[in-house]
PDB file with one MODEL, atoms N, CA, C and O in Angstrom:
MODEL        1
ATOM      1  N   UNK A   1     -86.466 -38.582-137.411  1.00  0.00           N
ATOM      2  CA  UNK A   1     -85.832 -37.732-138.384  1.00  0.00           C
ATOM      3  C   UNK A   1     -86.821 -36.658-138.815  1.00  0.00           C
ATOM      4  O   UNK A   1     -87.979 -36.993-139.066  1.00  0.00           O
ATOM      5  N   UNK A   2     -86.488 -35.549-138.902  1.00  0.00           N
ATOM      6  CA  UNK A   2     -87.471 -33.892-139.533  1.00  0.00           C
ATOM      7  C   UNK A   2     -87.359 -34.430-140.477  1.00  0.00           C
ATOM      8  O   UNK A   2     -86.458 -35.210-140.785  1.00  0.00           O
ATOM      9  N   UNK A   3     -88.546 -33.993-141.285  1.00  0.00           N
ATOM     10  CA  UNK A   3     -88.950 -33.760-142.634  1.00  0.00           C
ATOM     11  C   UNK A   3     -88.677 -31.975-142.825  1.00  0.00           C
ATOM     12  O   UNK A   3     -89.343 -31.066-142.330  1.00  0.00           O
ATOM     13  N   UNK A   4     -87.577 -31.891-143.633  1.00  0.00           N
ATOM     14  CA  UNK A   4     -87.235 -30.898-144.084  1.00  0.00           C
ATOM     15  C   UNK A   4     -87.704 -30.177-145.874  1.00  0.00           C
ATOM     16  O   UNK A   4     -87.745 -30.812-146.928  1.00  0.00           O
ATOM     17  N   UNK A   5     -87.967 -28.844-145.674  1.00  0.00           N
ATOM     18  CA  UNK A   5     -88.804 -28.741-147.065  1.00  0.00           C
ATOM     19  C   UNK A   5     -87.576 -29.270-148.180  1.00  0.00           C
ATOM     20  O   UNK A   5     -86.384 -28.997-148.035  1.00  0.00           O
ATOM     21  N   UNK A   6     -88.037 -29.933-149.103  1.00  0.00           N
ATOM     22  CA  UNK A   6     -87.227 -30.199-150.133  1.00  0.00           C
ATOM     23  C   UNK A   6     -87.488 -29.909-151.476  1.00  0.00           C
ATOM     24  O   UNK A   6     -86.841 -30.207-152.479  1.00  0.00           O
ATOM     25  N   UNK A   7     -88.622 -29.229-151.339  1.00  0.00           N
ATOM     26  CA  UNK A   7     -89.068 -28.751-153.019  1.00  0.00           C
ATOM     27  C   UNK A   7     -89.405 -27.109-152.558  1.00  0.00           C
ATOM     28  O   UNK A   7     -89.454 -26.474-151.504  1.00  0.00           O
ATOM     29  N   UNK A   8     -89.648 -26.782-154.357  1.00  0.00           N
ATOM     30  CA  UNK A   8     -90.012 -25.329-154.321  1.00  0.00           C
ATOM     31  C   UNK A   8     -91.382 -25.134-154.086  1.00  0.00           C
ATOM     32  O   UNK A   8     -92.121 -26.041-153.702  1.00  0.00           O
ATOM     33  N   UNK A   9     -91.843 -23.682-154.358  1.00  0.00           N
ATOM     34  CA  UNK A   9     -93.055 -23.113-154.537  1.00  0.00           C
ATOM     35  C   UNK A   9     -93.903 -24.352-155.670  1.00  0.00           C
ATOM     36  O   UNK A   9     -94.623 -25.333-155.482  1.00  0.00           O
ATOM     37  N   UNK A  10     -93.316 -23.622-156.921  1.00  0.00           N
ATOM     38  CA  UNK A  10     -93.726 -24.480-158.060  1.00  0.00           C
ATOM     39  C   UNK A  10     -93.946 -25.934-158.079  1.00  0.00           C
ATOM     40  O   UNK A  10     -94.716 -26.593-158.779  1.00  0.00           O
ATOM     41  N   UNK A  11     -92.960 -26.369-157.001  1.00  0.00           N
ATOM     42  CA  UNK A  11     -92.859 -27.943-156.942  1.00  0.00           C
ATOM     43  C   UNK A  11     -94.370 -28.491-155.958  1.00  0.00           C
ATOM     44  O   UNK A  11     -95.135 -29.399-156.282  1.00  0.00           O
ATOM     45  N   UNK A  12     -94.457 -27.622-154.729  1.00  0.00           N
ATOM     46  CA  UNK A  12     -95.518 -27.581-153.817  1.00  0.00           C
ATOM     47  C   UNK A  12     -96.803 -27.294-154.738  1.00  0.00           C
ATOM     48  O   UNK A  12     -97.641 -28.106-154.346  1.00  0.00           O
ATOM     49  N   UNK A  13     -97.321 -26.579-155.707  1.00  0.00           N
ATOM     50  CA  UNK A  13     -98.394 -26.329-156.336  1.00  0.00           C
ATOM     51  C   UNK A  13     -98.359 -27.135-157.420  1.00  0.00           C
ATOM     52  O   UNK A  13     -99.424 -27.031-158.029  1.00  0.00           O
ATOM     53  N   UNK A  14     -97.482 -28.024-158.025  1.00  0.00           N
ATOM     54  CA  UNK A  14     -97.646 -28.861-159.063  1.00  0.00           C
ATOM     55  C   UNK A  14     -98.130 -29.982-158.028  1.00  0.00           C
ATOM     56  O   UNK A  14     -99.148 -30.555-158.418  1.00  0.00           O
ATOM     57  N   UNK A  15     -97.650 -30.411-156.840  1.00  0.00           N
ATOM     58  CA  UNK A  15     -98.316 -31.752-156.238  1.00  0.00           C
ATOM     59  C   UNK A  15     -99.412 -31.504-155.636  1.00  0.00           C
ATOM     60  O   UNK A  15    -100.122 -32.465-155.342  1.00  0.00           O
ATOM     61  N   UNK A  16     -99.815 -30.235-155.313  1.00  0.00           N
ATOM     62  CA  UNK A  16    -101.413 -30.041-155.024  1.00  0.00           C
ATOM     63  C   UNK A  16    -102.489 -30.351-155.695  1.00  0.00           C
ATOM     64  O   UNK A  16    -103.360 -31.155-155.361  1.00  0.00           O
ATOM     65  N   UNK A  17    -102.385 -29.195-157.416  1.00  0.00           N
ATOM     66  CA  UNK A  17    -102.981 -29.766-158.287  1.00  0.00           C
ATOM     67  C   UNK A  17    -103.293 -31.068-158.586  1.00  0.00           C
ATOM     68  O   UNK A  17    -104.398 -31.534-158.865  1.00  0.00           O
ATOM     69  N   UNK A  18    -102.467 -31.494-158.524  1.00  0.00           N
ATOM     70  CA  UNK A  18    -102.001 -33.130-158.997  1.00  0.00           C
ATOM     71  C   UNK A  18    -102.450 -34.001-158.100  1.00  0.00           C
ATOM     72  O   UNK A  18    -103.155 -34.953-158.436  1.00  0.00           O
ATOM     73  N   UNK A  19    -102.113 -33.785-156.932  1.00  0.00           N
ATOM     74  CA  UNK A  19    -103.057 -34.936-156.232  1.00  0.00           C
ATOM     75  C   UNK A  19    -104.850 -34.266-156.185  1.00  0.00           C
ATOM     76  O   UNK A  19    -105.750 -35.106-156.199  1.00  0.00           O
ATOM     77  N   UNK A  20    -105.148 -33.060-156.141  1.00  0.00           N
ATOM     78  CA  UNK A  20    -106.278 -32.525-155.963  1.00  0.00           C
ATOM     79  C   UNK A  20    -107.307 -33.324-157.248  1.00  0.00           C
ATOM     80  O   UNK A  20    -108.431 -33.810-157.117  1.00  0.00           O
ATOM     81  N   UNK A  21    -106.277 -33.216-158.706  1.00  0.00           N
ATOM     82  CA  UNK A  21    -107.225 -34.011-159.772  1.00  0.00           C
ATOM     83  C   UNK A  21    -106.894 -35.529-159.250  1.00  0.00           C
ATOM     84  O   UNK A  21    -107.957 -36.148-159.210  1.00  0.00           O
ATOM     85  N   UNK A  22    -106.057 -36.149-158.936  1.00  0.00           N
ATOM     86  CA  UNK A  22    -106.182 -37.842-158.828  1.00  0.00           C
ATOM     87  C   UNK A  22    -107.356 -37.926-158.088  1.00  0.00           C
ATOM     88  O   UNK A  22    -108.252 -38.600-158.597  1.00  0.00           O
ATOM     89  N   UNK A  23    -107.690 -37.117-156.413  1.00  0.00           N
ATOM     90  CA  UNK A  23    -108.468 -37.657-155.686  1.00  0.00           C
ATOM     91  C   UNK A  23    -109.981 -37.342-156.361  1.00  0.00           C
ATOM     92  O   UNK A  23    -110.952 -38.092-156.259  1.00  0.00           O
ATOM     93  N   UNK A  24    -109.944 -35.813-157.207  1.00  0.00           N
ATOM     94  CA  UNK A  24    -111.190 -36.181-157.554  1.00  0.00           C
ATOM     95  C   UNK A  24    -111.564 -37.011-158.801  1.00  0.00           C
ATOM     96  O   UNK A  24    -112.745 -37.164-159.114  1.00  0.00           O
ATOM     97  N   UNK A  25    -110.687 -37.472-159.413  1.00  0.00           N
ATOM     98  CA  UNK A  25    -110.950 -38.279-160.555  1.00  0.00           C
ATOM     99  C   UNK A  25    -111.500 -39.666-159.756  1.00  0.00           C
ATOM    100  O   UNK A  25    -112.490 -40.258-160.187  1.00  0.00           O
ATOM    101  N   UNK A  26    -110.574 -40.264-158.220  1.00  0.00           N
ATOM    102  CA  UNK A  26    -111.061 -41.211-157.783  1.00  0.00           C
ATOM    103  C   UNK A  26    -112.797 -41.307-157.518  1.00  0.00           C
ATOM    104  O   UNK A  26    -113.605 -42.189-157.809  1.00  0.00           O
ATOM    105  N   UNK A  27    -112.939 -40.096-156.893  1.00  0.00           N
ATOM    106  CA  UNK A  27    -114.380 -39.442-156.401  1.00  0.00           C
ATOM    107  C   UNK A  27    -114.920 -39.907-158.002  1.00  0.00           C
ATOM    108  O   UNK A  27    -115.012 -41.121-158.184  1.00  0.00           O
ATOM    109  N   UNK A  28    -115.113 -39.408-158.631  1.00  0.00           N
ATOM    110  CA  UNK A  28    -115.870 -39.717-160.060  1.00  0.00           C
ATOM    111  C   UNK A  28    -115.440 -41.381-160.553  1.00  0.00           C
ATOM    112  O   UNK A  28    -116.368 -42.123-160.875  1.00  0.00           O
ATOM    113  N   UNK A  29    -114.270 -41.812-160.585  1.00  0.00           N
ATOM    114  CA  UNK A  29    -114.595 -43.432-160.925  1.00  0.00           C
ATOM    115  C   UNK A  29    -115.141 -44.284-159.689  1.00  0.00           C
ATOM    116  O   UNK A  29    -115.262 -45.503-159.809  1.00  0.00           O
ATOM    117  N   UNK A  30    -115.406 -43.756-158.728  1.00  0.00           N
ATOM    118  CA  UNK A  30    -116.100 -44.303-157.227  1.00  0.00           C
ATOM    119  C   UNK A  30    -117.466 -44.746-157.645  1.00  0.00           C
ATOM    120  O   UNK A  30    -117.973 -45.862-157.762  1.00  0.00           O
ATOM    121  N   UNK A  31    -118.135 -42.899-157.932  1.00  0.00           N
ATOM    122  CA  UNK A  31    -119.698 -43.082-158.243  1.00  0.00           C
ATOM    123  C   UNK A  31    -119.603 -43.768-159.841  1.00  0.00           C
ATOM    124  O   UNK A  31    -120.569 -44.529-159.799  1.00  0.00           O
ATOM    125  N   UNK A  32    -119.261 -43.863-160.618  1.00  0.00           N
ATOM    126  CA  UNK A  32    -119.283 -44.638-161.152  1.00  0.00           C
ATOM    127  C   UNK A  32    -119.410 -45.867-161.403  1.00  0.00           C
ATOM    128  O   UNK A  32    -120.128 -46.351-162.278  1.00  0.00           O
ATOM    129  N   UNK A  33    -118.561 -46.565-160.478  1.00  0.00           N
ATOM    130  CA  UNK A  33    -118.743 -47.820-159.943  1.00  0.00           C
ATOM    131  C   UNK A  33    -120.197 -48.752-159.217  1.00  0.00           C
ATOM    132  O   UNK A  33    -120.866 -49.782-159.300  1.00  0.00           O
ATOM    133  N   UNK A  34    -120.010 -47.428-158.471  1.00  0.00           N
ATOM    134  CA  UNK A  34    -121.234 -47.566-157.905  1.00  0.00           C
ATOM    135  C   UNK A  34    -122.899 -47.437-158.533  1.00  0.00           C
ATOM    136  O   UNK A  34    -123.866 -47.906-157.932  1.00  0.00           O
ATOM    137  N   UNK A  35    -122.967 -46.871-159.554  1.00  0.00           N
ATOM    138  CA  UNK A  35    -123.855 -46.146-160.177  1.00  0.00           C
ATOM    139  C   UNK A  35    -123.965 -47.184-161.684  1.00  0.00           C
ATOM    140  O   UNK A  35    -124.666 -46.916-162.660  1.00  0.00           O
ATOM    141  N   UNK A  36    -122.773 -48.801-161.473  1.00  0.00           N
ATOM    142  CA  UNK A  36    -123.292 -49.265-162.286  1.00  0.00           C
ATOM    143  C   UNK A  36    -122.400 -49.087-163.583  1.00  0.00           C
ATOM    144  O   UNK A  36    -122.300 -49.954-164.451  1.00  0.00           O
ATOM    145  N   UNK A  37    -121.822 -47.968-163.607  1.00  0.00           N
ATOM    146  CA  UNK A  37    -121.425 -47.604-165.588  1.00  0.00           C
ATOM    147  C   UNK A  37    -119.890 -48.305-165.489  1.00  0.00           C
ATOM    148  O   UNK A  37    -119.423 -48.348-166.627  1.00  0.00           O
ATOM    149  N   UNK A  38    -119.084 -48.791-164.627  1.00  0.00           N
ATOM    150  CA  UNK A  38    -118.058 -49.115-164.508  1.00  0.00           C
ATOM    151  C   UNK A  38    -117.804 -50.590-163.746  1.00  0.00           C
ATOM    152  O   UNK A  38    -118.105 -50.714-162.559  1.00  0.00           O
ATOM    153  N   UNK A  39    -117.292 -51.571-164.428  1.00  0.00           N
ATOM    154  CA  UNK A  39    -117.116 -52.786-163.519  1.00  0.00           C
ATOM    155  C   UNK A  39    -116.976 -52.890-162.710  1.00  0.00           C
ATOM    156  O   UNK A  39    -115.931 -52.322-162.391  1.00  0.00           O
ATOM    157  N   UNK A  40    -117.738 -53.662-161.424  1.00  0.00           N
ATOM    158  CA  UNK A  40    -116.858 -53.469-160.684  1.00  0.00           C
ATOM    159  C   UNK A  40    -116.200 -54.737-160.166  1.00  0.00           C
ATOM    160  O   UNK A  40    -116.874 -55.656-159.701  1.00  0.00           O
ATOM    161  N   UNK A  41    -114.531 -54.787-160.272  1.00  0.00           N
ATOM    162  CA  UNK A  41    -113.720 -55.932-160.421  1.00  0.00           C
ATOM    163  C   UNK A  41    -112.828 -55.376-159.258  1.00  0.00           C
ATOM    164  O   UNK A  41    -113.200 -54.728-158.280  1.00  0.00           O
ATOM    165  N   UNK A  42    -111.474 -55.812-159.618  1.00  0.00           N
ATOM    166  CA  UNK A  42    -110.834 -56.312-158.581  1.00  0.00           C
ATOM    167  C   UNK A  42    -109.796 -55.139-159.270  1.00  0.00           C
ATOM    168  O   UNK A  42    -109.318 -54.560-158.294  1.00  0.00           O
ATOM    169  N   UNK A  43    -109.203 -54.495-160.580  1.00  0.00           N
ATOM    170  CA  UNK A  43    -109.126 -54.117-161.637  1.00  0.00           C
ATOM    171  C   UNK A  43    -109.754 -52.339-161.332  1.00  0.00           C
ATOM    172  O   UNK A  43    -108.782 -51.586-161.407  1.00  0.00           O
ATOM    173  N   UNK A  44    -110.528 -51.875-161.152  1.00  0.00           N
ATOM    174  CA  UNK A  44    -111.287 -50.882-161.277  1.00  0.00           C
ATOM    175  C   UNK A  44    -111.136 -50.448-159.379  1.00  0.00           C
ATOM    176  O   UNK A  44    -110.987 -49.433-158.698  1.00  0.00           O
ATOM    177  N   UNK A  45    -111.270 -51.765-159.191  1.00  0.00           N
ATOM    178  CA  UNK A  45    -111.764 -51.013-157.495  1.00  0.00           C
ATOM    179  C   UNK A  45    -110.184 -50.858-156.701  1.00  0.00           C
ATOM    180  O   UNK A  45    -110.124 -50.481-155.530  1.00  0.00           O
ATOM    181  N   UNK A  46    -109.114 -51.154-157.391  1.00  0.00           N
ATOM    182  CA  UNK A  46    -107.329 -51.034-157.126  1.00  0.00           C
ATOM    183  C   UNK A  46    -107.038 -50.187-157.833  1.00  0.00           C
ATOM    184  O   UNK A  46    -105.810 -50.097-157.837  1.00  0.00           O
ATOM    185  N   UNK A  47    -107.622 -49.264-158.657  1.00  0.00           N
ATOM    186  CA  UNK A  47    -107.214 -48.179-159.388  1.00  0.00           C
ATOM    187  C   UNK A  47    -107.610 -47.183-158.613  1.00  0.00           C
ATOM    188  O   UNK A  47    -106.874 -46.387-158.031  1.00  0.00           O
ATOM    189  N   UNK A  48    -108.688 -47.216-158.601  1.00  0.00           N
ATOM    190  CA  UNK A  48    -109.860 -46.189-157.349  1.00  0.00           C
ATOM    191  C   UNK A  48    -108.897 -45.824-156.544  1.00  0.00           C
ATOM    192  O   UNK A  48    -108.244 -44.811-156.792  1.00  0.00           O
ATOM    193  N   UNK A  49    -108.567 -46.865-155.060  1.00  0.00           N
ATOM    194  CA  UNK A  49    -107.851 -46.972-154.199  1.00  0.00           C
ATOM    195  C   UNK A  49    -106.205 -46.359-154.558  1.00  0.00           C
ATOM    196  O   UNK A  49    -105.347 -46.011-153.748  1.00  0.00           O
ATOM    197  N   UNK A  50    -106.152 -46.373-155.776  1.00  0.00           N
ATOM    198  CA  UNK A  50    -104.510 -46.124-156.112  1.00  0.00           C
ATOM    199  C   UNK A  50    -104.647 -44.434-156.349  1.00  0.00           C
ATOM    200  O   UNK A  50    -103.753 -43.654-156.020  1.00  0.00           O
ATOM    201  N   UNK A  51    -105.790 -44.066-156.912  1.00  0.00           N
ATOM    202  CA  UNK A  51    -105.957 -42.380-157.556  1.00  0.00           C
ATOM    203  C   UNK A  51    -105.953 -41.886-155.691  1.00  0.00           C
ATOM    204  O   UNK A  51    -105.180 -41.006-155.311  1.00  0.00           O
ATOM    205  N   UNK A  52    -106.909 -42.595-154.711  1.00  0.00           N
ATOM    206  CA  UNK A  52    -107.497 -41.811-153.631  1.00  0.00           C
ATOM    207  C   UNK A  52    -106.064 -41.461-152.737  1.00  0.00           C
ATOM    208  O   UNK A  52    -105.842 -40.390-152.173  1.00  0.00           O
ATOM    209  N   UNK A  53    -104.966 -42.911-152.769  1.00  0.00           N
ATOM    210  CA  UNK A  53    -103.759 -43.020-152.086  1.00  0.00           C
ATOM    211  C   UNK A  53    -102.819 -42.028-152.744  1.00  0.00           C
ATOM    212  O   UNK A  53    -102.435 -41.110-152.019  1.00  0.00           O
ATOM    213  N   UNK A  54    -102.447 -42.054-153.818  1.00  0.00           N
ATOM    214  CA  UNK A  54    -101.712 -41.306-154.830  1.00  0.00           C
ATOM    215  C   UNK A  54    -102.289 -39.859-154.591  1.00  0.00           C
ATOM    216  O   UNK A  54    -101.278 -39.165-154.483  1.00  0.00           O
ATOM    217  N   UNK A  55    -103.553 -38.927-154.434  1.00  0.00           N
ATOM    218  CA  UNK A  55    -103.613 -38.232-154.770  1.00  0.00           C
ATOM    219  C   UNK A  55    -103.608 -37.419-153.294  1.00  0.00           C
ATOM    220  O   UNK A  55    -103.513 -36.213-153.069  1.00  0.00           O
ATOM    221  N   UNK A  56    -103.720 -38.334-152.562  1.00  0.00           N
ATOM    222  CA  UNK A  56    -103.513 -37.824-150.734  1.00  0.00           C
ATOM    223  C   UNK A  56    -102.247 -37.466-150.773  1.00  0.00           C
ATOM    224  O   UNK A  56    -102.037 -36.307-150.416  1.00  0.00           O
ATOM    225  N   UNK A  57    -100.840 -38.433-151.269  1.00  0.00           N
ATOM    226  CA  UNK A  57     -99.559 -38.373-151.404  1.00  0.00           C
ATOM    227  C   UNK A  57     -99.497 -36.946-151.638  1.00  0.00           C
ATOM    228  O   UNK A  57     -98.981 -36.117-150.889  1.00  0.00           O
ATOM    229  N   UNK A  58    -100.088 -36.729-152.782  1.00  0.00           N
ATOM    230  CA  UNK A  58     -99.712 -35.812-153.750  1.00  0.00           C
ATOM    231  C   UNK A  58     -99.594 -34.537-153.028  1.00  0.00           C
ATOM    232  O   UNK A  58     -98.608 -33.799-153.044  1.00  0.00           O
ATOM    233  N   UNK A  59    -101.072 -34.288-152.179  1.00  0.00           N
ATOM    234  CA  UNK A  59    -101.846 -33.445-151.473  1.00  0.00           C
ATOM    235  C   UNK A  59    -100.699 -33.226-150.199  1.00  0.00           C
ATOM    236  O   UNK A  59    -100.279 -32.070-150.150  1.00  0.00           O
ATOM    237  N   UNK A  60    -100.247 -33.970-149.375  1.00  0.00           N
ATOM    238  CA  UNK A  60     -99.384 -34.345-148.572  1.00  0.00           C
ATOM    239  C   UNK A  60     -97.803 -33.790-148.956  1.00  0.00           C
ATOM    240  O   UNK A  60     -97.062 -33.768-147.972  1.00  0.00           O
ATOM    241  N   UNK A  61     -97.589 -33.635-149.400  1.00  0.00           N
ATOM    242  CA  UNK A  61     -96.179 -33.290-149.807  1.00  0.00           C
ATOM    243  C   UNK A  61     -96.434 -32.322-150.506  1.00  0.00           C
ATOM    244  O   UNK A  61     -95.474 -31.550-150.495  1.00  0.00           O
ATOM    245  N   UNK A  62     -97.910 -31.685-151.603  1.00  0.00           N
ATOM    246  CA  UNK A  62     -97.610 -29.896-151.688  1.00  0.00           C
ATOM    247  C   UNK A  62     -98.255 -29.564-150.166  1.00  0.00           C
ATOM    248  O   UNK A  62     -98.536 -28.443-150.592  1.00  0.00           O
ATOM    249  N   UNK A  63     -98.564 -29.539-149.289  1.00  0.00           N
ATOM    250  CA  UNK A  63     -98.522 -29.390-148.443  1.00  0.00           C
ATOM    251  C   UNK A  63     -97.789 -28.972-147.310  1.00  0.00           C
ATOM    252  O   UNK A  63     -97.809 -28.008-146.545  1.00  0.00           O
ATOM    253  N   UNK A  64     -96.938 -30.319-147.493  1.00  0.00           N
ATOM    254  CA  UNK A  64     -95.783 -29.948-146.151  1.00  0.00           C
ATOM    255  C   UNK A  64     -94.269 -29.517-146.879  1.00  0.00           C
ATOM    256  O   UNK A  64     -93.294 -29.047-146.292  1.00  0.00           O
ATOM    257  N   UNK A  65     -94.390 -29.803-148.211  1.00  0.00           N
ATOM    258  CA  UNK A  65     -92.782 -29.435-148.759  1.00  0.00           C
ATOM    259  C   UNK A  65     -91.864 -30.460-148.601  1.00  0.00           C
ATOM    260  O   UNK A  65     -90.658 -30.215-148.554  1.00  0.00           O
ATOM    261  N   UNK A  66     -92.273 -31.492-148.520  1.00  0.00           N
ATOM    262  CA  UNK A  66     -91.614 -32.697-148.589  1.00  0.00           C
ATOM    263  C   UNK A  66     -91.810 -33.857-149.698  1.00  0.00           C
ATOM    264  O   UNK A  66     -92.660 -34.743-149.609  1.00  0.00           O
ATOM    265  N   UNK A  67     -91.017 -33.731-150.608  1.00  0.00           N
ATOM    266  CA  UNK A  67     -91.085 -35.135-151.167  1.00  0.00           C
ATOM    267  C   UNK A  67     -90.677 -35.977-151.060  1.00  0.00           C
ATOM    268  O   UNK A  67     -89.457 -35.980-150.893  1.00  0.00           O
ATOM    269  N   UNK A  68     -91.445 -37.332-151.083  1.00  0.00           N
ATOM    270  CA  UNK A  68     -90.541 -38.752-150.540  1.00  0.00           C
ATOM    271  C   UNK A  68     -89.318 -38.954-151.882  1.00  0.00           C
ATOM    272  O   UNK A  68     -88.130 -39.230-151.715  1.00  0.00           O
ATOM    273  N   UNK A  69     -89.996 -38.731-153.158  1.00  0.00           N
ATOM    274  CA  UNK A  69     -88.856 -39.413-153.984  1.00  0.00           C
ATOM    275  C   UNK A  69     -87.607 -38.461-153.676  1.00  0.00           C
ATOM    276  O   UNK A  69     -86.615 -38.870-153.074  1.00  0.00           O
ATOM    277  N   UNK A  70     -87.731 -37.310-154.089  1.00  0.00           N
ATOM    278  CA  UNK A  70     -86.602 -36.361-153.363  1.00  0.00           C
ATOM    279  C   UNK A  70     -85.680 -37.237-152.070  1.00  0.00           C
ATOM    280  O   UNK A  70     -84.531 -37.659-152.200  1.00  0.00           O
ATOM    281  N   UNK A  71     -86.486 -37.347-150.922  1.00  0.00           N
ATOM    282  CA  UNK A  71     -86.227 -37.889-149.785  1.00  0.00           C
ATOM    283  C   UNK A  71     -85.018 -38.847-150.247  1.00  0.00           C
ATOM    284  O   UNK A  71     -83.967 -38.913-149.610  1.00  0.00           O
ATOM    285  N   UNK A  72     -85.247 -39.506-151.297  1.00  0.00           N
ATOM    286  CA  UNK A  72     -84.607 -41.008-151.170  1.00  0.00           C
ATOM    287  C   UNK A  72     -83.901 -40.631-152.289  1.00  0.00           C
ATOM    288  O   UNK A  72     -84.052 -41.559-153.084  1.00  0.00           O
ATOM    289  N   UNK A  73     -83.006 -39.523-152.941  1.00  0.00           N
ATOM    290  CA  UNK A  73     -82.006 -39.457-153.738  1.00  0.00           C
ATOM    291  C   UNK A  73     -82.868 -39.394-155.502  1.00  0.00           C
ATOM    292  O   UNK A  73     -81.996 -39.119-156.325  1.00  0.00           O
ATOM    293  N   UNK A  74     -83.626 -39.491-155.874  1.00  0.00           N
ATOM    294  CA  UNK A  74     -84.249 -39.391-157.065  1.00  0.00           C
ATOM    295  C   UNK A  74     -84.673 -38.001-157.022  1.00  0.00           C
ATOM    296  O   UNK A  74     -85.344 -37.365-156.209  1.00  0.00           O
ATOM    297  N   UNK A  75     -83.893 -37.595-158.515  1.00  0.00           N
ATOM    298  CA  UNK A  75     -83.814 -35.835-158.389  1.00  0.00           C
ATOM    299  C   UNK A  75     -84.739 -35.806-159.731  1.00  0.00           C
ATOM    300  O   UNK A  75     -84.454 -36.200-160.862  1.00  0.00           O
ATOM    301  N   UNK A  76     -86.360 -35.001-159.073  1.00  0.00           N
ATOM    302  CA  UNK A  76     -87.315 -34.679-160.385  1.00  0.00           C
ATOM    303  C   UNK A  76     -87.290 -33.575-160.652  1.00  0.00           C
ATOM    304  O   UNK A  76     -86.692 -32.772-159.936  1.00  0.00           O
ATOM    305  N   UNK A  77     -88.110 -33.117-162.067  1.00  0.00           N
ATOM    306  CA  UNK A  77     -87.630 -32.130-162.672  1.00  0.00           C
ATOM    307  C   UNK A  77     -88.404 -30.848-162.099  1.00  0.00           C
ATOM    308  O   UNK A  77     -88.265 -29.726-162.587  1.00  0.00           O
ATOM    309  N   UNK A  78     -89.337 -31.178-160.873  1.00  0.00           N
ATOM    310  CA  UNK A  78     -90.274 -29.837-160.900  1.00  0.00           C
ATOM    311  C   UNK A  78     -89.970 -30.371-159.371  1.00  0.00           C
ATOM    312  O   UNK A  78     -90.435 -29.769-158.403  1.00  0.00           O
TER     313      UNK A  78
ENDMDL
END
């Protein structure tokens, strides 16, 4: 099945931004972790992994103009 664009301009540059800050927020609670100032649990290191996944998503779809929730009938506001 094509992935057909399903969002706008605005919609494509709100998920850029947006994943662009998750992945680097991951980047900063990473060295953190690492560097000691942040636990490191089971808790901290599934959040990490969730900002780096989430913010690829994000990156990924302003990108190509595809959103999955779109995709699957859930109509968002941007």
């Amino acid at each position: 099945m094509a992935r057909e664009c399903n969002i706008d301009a605005r919609g494509k540059f709100v998920r850029l931004v947006g994943g662009s800050v998750s992945v680097l927020a991951g980047i900063i609670a990473m060295l953190l972790i690492v560097a000691g100032i942040l636990p490191e649990n089971i808790f901290t290191i599934g959040s990490v992994i969730g900002m780096f996944a989430g913010g690829a998503l994000g990156i990924y779809e302003g990108k190509s103009g595809w959103c999955v929730a779109r995709a699957m009938g859930i109509r968002t506001p941007i």
